[in-house]
C-alpha positions as CSV (number, residue, x, y, z in Angstrom):
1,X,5.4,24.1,1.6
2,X,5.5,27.7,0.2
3,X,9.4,29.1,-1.2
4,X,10.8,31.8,0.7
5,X,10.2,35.2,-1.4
6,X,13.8,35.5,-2.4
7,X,13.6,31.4,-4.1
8,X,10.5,32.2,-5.8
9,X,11.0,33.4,-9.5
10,X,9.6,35.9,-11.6
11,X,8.5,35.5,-15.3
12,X,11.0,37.4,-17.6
13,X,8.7,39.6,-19.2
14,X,7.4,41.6,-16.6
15,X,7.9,45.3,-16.4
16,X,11.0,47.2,-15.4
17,X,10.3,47.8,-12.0
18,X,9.8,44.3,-11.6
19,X,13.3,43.8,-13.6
20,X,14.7,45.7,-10.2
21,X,13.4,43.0,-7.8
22,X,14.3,40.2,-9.8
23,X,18.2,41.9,-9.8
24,X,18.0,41.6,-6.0
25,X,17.2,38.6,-6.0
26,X,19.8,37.5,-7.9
27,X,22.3,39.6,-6.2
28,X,21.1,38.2,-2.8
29,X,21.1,34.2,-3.9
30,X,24.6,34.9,-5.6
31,X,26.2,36.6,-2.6
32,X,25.0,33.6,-0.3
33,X,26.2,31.1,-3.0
34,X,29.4,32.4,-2.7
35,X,29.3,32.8,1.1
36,X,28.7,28.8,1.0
37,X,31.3,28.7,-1.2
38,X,34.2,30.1,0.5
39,X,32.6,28.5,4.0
40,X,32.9,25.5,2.0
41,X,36.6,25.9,1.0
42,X,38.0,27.5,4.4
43,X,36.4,24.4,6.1
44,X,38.5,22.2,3.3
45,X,41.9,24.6,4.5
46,X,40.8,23.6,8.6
47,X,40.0,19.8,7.3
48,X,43.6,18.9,6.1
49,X,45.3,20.6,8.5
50,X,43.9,17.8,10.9
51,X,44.2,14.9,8.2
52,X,47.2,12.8,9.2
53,X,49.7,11.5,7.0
54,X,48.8,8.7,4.6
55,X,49.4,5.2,5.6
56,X,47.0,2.1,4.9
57,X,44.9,1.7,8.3
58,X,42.2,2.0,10.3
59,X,43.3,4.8,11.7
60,X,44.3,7.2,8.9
61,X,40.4,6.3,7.3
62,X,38.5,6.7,11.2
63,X,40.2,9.5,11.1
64,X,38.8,10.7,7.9
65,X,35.3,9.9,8.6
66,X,35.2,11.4,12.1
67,X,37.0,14.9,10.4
68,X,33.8,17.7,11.2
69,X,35.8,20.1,9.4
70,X,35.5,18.0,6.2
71,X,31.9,17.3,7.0
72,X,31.1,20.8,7.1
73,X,33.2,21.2,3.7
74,X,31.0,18.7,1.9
75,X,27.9,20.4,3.5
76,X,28.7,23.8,2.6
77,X,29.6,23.1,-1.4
78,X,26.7,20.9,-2.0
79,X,24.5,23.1,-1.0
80,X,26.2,26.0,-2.7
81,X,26.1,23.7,-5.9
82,X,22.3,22.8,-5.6
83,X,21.9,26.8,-5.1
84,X,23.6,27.6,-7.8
85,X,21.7,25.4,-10.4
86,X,18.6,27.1,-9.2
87,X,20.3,30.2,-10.0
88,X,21.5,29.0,-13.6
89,X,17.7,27.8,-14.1
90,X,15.9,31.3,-13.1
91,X,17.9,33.7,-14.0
92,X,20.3,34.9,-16.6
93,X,23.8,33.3,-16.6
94,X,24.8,36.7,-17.9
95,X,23.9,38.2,-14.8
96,X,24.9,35.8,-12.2
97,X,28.1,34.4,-13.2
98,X,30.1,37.5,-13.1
99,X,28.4,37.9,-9.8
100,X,30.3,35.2,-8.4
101,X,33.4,36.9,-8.4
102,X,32.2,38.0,-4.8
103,X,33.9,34.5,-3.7
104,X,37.3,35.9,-3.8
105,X,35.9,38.4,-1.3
106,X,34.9,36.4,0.8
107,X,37.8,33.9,0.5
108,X,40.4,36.8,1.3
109,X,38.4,38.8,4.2
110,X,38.6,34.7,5.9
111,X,42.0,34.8,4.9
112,X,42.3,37.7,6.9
113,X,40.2,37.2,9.7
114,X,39.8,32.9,10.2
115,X,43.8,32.5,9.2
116,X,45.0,35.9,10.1
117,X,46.9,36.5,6.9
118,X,48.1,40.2,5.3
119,X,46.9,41.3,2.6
120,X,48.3,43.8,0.8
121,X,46.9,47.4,-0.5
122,X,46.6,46.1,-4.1
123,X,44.6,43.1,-3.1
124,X,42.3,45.8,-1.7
125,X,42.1,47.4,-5.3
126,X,41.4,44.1,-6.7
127,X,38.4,44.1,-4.0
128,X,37.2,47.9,-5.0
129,X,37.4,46.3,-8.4
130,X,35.1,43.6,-8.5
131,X,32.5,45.2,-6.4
132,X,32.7,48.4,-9.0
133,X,32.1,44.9,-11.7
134,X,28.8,43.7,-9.8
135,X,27.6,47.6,-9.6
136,X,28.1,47.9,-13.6
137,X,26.7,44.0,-14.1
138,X,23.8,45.5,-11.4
139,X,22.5,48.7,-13.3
């Protein structure tokens, strides 16, 4: 089974135009990490919404185990976790972790748009700010 291009990695000391690809690639793997990540958490936020009160039962524990929304929650962040130790192993933790600041953009536009919450003008700035960061961390 052949890795999609984006999953294959390059050898460090290639040449600078190769450097370029290998930023994409990280960009690209770290922007779906975090996609997975805030997935992951807006599927926690729907899970105990649905989660009853505790009491020891049958019914508060079926009701766990047949919770989708908590399914998909455990889906989403283990995957995003197995992703990201193929990022740490590839590429440089320099590079990547700042990257994942793109989570709190992706957690506020669901805020917005899943939960249909406000968000004020200077969370906006702190949006313009972090993707100025990842252009900076980028070049």
């Amino acid at each position: 089974m052949r890795l999609p291009y984006c999953l294959v990695p390059l050898k460090k000391n290639y040449a600078s135009n190769n450097n370029t690809v290998q930023m994409l690639r990280v960009i690209c793997l770290v922007l779906f990490q975090c996609l997975l990540l805030a997935g992951g958490n807006v599927c926690f936020k729907l899970a105990v919404t649905k989660i009853e009160k505790f009491q020891w039962g049958w019914t508060f524990f079926v009701g766990l185990l047949t919770n989708w929304w908590l399914l998909a929650c455990g889906i989403c962040l283990v995957t995003a976790t197995v992703l990201w130790g193929y990022i740490l192993k590839h590429f440089e933790f320099s590079i990547a972790y700042p990257l994942t600041a793109f989570a709190f953009i992706f957690g506020m536009l669901a805020g917005i748009f899943v939960f249909h919450e406000t968000a004020p003008f200077t969370r906006w700035i702190g949006v313009g700010l972090i993707i100025l960061g990842a252009f900076f961390i980028a070049k």
